[in-house]
N, C-alpha and C positions, 0 to 999 in steps of 0.2 A: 504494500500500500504506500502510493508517493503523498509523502505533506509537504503540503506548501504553506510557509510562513512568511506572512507580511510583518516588518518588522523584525527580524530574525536576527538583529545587532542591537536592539533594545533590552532590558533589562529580563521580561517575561520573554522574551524570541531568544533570545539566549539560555533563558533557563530552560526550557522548552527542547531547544532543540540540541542542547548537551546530554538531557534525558533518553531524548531520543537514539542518541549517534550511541550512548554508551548504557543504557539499561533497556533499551528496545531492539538494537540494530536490525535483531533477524523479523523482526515484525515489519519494521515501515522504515524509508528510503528519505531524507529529508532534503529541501529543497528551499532556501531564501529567495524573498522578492527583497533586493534593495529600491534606495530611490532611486538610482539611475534607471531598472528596470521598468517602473512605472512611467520613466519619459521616451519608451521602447517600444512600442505598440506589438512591434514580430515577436520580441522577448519574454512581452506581460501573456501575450495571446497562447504562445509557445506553452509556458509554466503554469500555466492556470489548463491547457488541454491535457497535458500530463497528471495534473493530479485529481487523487482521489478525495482528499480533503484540503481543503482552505481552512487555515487560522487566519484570521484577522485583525495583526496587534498591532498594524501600522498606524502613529495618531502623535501628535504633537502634544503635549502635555502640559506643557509651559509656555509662554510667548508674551513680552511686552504689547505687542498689537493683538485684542483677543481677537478681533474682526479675521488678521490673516490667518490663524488656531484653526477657526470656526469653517472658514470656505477650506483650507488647506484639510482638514480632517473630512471634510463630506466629501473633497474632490477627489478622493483618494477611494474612499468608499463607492463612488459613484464608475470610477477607472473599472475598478475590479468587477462593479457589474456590469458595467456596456462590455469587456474583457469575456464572462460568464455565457451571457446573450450571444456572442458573437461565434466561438467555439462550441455550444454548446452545453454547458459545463450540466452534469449530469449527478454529480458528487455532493457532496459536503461541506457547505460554510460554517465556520463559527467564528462568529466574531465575539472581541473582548467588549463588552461595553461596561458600564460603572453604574456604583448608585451616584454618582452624581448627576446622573438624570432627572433627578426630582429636583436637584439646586438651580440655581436661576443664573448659572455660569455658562459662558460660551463653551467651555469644552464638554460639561452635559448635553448641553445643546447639541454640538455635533455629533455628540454618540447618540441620542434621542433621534435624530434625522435620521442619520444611516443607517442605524438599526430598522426603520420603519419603509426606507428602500429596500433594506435586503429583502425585510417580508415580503413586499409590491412584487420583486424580481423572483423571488423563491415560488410564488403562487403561479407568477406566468409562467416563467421556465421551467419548473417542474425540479427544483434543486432541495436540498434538505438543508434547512434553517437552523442554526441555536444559536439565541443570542448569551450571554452569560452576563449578567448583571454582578460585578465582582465588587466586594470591600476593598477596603484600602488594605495593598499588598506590601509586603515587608520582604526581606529577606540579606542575602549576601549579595554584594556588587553591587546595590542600588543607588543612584548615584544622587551625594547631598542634594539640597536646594530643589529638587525636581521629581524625583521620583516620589518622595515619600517624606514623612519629617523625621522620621527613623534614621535615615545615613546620619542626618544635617547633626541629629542629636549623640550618633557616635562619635563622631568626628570628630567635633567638640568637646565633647566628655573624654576622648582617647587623649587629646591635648590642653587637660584640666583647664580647659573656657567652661565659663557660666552658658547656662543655657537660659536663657528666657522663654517663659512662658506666658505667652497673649491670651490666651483662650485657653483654660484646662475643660475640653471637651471632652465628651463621651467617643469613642473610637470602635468601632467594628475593625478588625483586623484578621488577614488570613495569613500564613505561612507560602510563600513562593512556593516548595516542596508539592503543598497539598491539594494546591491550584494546579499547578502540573497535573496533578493525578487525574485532578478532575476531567481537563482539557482532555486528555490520552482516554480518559475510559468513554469520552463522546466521541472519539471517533471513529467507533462501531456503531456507535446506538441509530437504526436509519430512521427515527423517527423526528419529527421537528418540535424545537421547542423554543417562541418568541419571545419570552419572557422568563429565563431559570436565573431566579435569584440565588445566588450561591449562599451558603452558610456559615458565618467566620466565625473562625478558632478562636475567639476573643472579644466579648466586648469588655473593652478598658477607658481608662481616663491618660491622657498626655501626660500629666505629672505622676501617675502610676509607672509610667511606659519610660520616663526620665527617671526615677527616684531608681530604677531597679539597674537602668545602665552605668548609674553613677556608683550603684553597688560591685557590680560585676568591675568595675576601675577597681573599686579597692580591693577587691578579692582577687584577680589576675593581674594587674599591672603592678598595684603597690604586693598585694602579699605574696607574690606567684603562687598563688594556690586556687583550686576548682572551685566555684559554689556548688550548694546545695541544689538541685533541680527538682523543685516540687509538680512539676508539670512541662506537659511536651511543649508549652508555650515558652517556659522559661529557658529549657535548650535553646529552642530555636530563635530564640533574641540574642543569647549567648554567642550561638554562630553569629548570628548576624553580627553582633561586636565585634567580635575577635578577625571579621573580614575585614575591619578598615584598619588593622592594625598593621604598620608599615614593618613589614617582617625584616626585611632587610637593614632596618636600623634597631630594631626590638631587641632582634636573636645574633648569635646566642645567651644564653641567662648563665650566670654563675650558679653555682647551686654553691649553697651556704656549708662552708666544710668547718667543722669544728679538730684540732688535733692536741692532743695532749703527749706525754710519753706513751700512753698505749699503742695510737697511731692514730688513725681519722676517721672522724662520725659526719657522714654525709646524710641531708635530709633528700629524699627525691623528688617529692610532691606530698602538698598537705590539701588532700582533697576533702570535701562536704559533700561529694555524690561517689555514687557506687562505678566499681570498675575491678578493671583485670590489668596484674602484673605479670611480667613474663620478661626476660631475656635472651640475648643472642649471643653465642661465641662466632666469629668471622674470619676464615684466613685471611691473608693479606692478598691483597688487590683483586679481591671477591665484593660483588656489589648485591645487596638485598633491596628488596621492593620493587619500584616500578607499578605504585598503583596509586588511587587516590580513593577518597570515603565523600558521603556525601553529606553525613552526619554525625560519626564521631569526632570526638576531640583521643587526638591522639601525642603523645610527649615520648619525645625519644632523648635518652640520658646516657651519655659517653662516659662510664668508668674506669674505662682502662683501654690503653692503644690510641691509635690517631685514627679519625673519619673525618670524611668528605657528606656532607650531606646538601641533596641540591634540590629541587621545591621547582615548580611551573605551574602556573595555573591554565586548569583545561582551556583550549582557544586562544592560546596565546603562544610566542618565541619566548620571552623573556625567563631565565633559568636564573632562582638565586642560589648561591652556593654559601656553606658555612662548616669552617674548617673547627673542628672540638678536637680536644684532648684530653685523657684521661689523666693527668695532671694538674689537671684544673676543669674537675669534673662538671659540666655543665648541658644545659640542653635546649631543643629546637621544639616545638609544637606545630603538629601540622595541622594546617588550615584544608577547611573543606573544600573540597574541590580545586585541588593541587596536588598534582602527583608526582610523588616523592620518592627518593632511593638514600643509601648510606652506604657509604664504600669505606671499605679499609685502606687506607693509605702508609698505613704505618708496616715496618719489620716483624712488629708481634703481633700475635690475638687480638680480636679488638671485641669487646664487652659492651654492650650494648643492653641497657635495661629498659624497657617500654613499657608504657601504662596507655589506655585505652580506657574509656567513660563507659563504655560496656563489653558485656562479656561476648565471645567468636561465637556465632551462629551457625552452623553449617545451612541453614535452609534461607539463612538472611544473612548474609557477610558483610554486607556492604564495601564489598572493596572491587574495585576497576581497573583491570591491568590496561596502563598505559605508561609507553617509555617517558621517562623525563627528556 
C-alpha cells in the first residue's frame, strides 16, 4: 500500500513517516508531497495516481499575515483535489484538521473550508473521507514558537529562563506517538468518517504542563537522576524534554566517584522509576548497537577501557561522537529516536554498564536496527 504525505518534513509528516519506513516497512511504501511538488502539476498528478492513501498534513500554522495562512492552507487543499478529480483518485484521504475549528482564527478557518471541500469532492468522486479533528499535539522535535507551547516551554526551562505564563488555560493534549497510531490504523478502515474527533491523552492546565518540566530540570539536569513516572503522560513529556537537550554540549556527564584507601565508590544512576540493569564486556575495536528506541530512556556508563560512542538522529547526516573512559567513569543517554552504537577503542576490555527505564520484551523490544 503506497502513502502519500502532504507535508512529510513537518513535525507530524515526519513522525508519521519515520513510523512508517521503520515499524511498518513490509506493510506500506511511503511517499512525500513537498512544496515544490504542488507547483508541478505532472508531479502532484503523478503521486497522488500512485497512491492508495493520502494524508493531508500540509498547512501553514503560523504567519504574521493570517489573510496569506488562510488562502495559502485552502489553496493547497483545493490543488490536491482538482489533482484527485483529474486522475481519478479512487483511494483514501485523511486529512489533519484541529479543534481549532470552533475558534474564530484564520487557521480554523482554513481547516473548516477544506475539510468541507474534501467532503463536496469525496461524495462526487467516489473517494473515502476522514477528517481527524486533533488536540493540541506534543511530542519530540517540535519546533519552539510554532508548533506547540511545549518546545517554547522546554527550551526555556533547558536554559533556566523564566517562563511566562499569559493565560493558565485548560489544554487537551495528545502524544505524537498515539496520533501516529491512530493515523496508520485509518488506513485500512474503507469506511468514511467527516467529523472523528480524536481523544486526548490529557486534559491539563499550562502551568501544570510548566511546573512539571521545571521538575524534570531538577531531577535530570541538576541531579542526573530519572523521575518518578506516574503515568504514560509523564514519560512522554519527559521525552519530549530531554529532545531539546543539546547533546552534544550536555554529554558526557561525570558520574560522581567517591575514593578512599579502599578504592572507589561510583554512583551510576539515582533513578525514581522502574528499570533494568545489565552490562557488556567488549573486545577491542568491536562495535555494539546500531539501533534506536522510540520510547525508552536509555544510559550507557563507561567503567572500565576506552569507547567511542556516536548518536544520529533518524533522517538526518549529522553523527555526534563522544569519546569516555573508564578513568573517569562517566556516561551518555540516548535520546529517542537516534540511533546509537559504542565501540571499543581502547587495548583492553571495555565494561560497559547500561540501564534502560524498562525491562526487554521479546514481543515489544522497541528497538530498530539502523546503522549510525
Amino acid at each position: 500500500m503506497n502513502i502519500l504525505i502532504t507535508g512529510s518534513t513537518g513535525f507530524i509528516g515526519k513522525h508519521l513517516k519515520n513510523t512508517l519506513n521503520y515499524k511498518h516497512s513490509k506493510k506500506f511504501t511511503v511517499t512525500g508531497l513537498n512544496k515544490k511538488d504542488f507547483t508541478d502539476q505532472k508531479v502532484l498528478d503523478n503521486k497522488v495516481k500512485q497512491s492508495s492513501v493520502i494524508v493531508h498534513l500540509a498547512a501553514i500554522n503560523r504567519h504574521s499575515d493570517q489573510d496569506f495562512l488562510l488562502e495559502t492552507n485552502i489553496d493547497l487543499s483545493k490543488k490536491i483535489i482538482e489533482s484527485i478529480e483529474k486522475v481519478n483518485f479512487k483511494g483514501k484521504v485523511i486529512f489533519a484538521s484541529s479543534t481549532q475549528e470552533t475558534l474564530k482564527n484564520k487557521y480554523g478557518k482554513s481547516k473548516s473550508i477544506s475539510r468541507n471541500l474534501f467532503i463536496e469532492s469525496s461524495k462526487k468522486n467516489n473517494f473515502t473521507f476522514t477528517a481527524l479533528i486533533i488536540p493540541n499535539v506534543f511530542g519530540p522535535f517540535g519546533k519552539p514558537n510554532y508548533n506547540s507551547f511545549i518546545p517554547t516551554f522546554c527550551v526555556n526551562i533547558i536554559k533556566d529562563q523564566e517562563v511566562e505564563i499569559i493565560n493558565n488555560n485548560q489544554v487537551k493534549l495528545i502524544y505524537i506517538d498515539n496520533l501516529i497510531k491512530i493515523i496508520v490504523h485509518e488506513f485500512q478502515n474503507e469506511s468514511s468518517n467527516y467529523l472523528k474527533k480524536l481523544k486526548e491523552d490529557i486534559i491539563t492546565t499550562v502551568e501544570e504542563v510548566r511546573d512539571k518540566l521545571i521538575e524534570y530540570r531538577s531531577y535530570y539536569i541538576i541531579k542526573s537522576s530519572i523521575p518518578d513516572f506516574q503515568t504514560e503522560f509523564d514519560l512522554n513529556l519527559f521525552n519530549t524534554f530531554r529532545s531539546y537537550i543539546n547533546h552534544d554540549e550536555f554529554f558526557p556527564v561525570k558520574h560522581l566517584q567517591n575514593t578512599d584507601d579502599r578504592g572507589d565508590f561510583v554512583e551510576i544512576i539515582r533513578s525514581y522509576s522502574k528499570g533494568q540493569y545489565s552490562f557488556s564486556t567488549t573486545k577491542p575495536n568491536i562495535t555494539r548497537g546500531n539501533h534506536f528506541h522510540t520510547r525508552k530512556i536509555e544510559r550507557f556508563s563507561v567503567i572500565h577501557g576506552e569507547a567511542l560512542i556516536k548518536l544520529r538522529k533518524i533522517g538526518t547526516n549529522n553523527i555526534l561522537e563522544f569519546k569516555l573512559n573508564g578513568n573517569t567513569p562517566s556516561y551518555v543517554d540516548m535520546p529517542i529516536w537516534y540511533t546509537h552504537n559504542i565501540k571499543n577503542i581502547g587495548s583492553d576490555n571495555l565494561t560497559t554498564l547500561f540501564w534502560i527505564n524498562e525491562p526487554y520484551e521479546q514481543d515489544d523490544t522497541d528497538t530498530y536496527i539502523e546503522n549510525v
